[in-house]
C-alpha positions in Angstrom: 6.7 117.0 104.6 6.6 120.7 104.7 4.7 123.2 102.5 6.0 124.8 100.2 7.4 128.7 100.6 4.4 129.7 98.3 2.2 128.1 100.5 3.5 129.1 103.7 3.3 133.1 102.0 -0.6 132.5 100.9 -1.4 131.4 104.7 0.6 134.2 106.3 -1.4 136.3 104.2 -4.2 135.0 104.9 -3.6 135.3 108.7 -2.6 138.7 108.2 -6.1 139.4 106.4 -7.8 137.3 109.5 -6.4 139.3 112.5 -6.6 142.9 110.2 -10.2 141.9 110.0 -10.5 141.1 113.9 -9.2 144.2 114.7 -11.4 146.3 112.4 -14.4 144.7 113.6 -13.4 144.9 117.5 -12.2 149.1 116.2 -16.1 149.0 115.0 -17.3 147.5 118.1 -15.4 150.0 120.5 -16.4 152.8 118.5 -20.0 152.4 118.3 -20.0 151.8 122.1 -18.5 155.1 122.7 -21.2 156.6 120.0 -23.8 155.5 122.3 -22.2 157.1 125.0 -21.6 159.9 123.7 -25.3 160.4 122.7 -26.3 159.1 125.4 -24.4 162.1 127.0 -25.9 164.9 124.9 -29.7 163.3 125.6 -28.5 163.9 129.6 -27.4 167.3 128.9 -30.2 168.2 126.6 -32.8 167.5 129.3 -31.0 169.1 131.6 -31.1 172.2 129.2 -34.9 172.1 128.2 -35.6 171.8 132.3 -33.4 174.9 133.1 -35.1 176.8 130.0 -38.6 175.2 131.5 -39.4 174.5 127.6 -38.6 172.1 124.6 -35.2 173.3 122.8 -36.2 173.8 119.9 -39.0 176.0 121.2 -36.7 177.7 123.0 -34.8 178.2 120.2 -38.0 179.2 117.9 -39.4 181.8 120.9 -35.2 183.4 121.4 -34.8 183.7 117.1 -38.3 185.1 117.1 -37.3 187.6 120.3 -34.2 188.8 118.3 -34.8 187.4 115.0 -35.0 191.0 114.2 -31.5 192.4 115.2 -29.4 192.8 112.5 -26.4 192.2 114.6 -27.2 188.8 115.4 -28.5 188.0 111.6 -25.3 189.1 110.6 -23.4 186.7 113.2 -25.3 183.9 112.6 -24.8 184.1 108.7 -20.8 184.9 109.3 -20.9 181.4 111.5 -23.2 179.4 108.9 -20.2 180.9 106.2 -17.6 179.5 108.3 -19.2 175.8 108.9 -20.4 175.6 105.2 -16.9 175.2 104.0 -16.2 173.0 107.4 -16.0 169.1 107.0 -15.1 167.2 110.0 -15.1 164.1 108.6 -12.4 161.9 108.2 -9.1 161.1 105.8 -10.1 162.7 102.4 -12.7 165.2 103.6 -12.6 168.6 101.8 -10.9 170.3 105.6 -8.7 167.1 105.5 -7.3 168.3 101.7 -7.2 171.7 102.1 -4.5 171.4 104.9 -2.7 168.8 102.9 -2.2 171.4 100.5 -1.1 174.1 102.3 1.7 171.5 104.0 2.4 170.5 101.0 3.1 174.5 99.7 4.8 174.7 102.7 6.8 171.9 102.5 7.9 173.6 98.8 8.4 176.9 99.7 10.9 175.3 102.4 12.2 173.1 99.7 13.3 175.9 97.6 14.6 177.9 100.1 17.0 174.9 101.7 17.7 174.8 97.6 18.5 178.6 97.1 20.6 178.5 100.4 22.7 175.5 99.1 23.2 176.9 95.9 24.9 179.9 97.9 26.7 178.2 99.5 28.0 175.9 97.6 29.0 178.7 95.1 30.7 180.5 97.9 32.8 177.6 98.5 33.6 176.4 95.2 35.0 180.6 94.9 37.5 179.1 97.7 38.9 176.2 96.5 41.7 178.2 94.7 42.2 180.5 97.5 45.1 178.6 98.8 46.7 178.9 95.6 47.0 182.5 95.8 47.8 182.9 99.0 50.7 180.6 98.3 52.0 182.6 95.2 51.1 186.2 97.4 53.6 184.9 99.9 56.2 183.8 97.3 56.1 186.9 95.4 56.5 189.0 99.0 60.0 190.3 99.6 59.0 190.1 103.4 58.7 186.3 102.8 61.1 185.4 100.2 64.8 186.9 100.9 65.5 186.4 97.6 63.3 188.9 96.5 64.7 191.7 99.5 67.0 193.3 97.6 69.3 194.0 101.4 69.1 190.1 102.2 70.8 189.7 98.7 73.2 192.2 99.1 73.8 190.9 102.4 74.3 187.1 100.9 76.3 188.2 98.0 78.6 190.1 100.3 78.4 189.5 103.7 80.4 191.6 106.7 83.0 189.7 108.1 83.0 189.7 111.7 86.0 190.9 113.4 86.7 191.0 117.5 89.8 191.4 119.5 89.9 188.7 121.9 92.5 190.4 124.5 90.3 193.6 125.2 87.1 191.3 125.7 89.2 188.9 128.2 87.6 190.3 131.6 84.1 189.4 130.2 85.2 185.4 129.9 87.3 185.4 132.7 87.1 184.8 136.4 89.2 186.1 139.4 92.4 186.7 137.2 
């Protein structure tokens, strides 16, 4: 007999917690093998440093700070870089960097926001001005001698007493006949 649909829900849940878990530990796996190589990379490329310098880096570093320690330019450079990385955190998801441009998207996203509003609002007001606008165009043309005769004071005339037409057929007779 089959298992119930509670059942069935706790093991799909459960296999759901089994392969999230595989996959976290195979993400931990990958990522610590690419650690590896990448310090494995910075060892190659620190020896290759302290052999073109022909000394240990950080001596290097010591003799080149204590060379031009002294310059107020470099001072200067090096405490406007140690400003700038102080307030640098390149960590992950919830890192101080990581917040900071959250909140400025998130400004952004309102000052768009309110300007989509303020633009809607115009508009909508503009076209709620229009919705009578037919209206009075209708009563403009029905109030308009030039569209209603019966406002033309000559069409009236005209309909009240209209000219009769008169013609005398004989004279007109070479313009209706042929070859008489």
């Amino acid at each position: 007999m089959g298992a119930s649909p509670q059942q069935r829900a706790i093991q799909a849940a459960k296999e759901s917690v089994e392969a999230a878990q595989r996959q976290q530990k195979q993400l931990f796996g990958e990522i610590k093998e690419t650690a590896g190589e990448y310090r494995q990379r910075a060892e190659d490329v620190l020896g290759t440093l302290e052999g073109a310098a022909g000394t240990k880096l950080p001596d290097y570093i010591a003799a080149a700070k204590s060379q031009f320690g002294d310059i107020p330019t470099i001072q200067a450079t090096q405490q406007k870089y140690q400003d700038m990385l102080s307030g640098f955190d390149p960590g992950l998801i919830g890192s101080a960097s990581e917040q900071r441009l959250r909140g400025s998207l998130n400004r952004s996203a309102q000052e768009y926001g309110q300007g989509i509003n303020t633009v809607a609002n115009q508009v909508s007001g503009r076209l709620y001005k229009t919705l009578d606008e037919p209206q009075k165009q209708f009563e403009r043309l029905a109030s308009s001698a030039a569209t209603n005769l019966q406002l033309d004071p000559m069409a009236m005339i005209m309909a009240t007493r209209p000219q009769t037409i008169r013609s005398d057929v004989g004279s007109m007779k070479n313009l209706y006949t042929y070859n008489v």
